[in-house]
C-alpha positions in Angstrom: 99.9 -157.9 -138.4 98.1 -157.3 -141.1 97.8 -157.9 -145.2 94.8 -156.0 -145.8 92.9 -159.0 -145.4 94.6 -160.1 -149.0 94.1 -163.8 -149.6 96.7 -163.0 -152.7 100.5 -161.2 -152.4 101.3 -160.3 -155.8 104.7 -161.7 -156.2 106.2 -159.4 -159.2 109.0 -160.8 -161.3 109.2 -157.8 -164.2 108.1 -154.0 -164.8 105.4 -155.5 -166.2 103.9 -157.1 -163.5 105.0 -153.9 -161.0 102.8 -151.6 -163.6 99.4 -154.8 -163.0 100.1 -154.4 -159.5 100.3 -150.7 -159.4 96.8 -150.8 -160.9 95.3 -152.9 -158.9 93.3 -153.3 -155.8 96.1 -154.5 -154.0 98.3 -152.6 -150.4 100.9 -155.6 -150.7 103.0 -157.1 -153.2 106.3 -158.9 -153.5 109.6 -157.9 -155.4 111.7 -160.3 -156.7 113.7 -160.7 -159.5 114.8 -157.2 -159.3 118.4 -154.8 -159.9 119.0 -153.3 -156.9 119.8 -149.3 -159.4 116.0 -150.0 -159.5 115.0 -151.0 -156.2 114.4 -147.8 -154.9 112.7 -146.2 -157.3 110.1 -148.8 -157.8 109.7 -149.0 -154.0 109.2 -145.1 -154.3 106.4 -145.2 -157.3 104.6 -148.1 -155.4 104.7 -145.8 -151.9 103.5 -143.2 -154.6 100.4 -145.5 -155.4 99.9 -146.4 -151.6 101.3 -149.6 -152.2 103.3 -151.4 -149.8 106.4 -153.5 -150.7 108.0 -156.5 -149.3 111.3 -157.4 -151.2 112.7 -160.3 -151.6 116.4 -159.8 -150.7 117.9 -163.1 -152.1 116.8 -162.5 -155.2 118.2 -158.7 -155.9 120.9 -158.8 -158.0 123.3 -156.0 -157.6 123.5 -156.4 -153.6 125.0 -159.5 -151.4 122.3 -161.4 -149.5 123.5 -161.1 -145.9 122.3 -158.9 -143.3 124.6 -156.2 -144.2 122.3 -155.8 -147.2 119.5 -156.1 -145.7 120.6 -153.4 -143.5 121.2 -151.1 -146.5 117.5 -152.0 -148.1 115.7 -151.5 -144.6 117.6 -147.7 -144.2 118.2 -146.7 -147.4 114.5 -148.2 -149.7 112.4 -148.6 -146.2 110.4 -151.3 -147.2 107.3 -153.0 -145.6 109.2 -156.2 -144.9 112.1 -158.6 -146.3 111.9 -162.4 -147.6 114.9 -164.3 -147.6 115.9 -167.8 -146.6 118.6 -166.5 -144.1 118.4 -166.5 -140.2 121.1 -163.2 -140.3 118.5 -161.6 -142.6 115.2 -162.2 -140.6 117.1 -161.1 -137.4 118.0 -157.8 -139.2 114.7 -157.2 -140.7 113.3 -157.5 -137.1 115.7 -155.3 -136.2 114.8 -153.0 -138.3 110.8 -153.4 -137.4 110.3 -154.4 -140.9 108.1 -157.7 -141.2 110.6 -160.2 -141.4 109.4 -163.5 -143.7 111.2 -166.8 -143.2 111.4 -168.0 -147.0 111.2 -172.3 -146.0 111.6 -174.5 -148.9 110.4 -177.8 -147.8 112.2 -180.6 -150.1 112.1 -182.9 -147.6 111.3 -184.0 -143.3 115.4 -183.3 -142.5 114.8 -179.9 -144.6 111.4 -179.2 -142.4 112.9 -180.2 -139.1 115.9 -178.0 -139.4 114.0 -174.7 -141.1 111.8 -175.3 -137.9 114.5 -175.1 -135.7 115.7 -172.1 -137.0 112.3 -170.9 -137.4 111.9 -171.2 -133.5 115.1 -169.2 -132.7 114.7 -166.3 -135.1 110.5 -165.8 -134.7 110.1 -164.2 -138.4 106.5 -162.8 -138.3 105.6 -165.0 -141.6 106.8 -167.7 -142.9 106.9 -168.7 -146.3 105.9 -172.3 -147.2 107.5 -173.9 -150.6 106.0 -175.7 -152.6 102.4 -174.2 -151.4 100.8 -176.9 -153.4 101.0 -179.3 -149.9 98.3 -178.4 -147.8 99.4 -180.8 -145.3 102.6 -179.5 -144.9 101.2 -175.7 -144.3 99.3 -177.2 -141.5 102.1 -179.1 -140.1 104.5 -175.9 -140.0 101.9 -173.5 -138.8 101.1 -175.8 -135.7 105.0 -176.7 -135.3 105.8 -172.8 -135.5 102.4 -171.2 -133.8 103.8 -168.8 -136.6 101.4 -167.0 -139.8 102.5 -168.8 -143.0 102.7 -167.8 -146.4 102.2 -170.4 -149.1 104.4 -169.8 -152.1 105.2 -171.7 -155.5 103.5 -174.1 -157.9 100.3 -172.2 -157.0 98.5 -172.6 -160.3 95.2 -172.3 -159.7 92.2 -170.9 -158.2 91.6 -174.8 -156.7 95.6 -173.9 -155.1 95.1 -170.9 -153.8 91.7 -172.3 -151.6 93.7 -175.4 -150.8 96.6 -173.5 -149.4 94.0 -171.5 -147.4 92.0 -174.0 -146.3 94.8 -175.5 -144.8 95.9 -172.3 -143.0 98.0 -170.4 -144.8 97.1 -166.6 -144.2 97.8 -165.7 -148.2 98.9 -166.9 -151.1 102.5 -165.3 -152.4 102.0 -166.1 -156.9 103.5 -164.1 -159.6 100.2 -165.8 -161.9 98.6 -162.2 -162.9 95.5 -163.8 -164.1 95.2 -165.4 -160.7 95.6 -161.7 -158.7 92.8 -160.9 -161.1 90.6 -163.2 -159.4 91.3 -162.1 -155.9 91.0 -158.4 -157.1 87.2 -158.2 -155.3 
């Protein structure tokens, strides 16, 4: 599977950030933040612009967060792929042959080991690593997993974003606009 070779997934909080996207260089990016009364139609002006969109379904307001949700986004917006934090959710976006990206927020080694295991029973096609600030702990999931990771929050920098690569994350999700800018070649 691939991200257009992007070392950078635009992760897009406002309309603001959708219209930077829109102009830039960029197939992927990442909703979140978003009303559901305008998740269509911003899916639908992306697909316009040959963007492709990968929505982050805990984070749409308007719309409960379970597979049932999911469900409706996958059938009714037909988006690229879903992030969420929930097993039910992956297993419908896989489902649904939409990439499916395990969102795994790594607070601490009981928080890793469980995500892991759930990781392991679900098989998301990415998984999200947060904080991506911990190289270490990119490399340790990816080799636990054998899965492609995303790394995702505190990413700050341009120093971040080759850290998080380096240790072999496949791209960088950030909603930093002047830090798409740099990736833009």
């Amino acid at each position: 599977m691939s991200f257009d070779d992007q070392q950078i997934l635009p992760a897009i909080r406002n309309m603001k950030q959708f219209d930077i996207f829109l102009d830039s260089p960029f197939s992927y990016g990442v909703l979140l933040d978003i009303h559901l009364g305008q998740l269509g139609g911003v899916i639908s002006a992306a697909r316009a612009r040959g963007k492709k969109m990968l929505v982050h379904v805990d984070l749409i307001q308007g719309i409960k967060h379970d597979e049932y949700g999911a469900e409706f986004i996958c059938q009714a917006m037909k988006p690229a792929g879903i992030l969420s934090t929930r097993s039910s959710v992956i297993a419908k976006a896989k489902q649904k042959k939409v990439y499916a990206i395990q969102r795994m927020f790594l607070i601490d080694t009981s928080a890793m080991m469980k995500s892991i295991e759930l990781v392991r029973k679900h098989r998301p096609d990415y998984i999200e690593v947060l904080p991506g600030v911990a190289p270490e702990l990119i490399s340790e999931v990816k080799e636990k997993t054998g899965i492609p990771i995303f790394a995702g929050g505190f990413i700050r920098s341009e120093k971040d974003v080759r850290k998080a690569l380096e240790a072999g994350a496949a791209a960088v999700t950030t909603s930093d606009t002047e830090l798409w800018k740099k990736y833009w070649g």
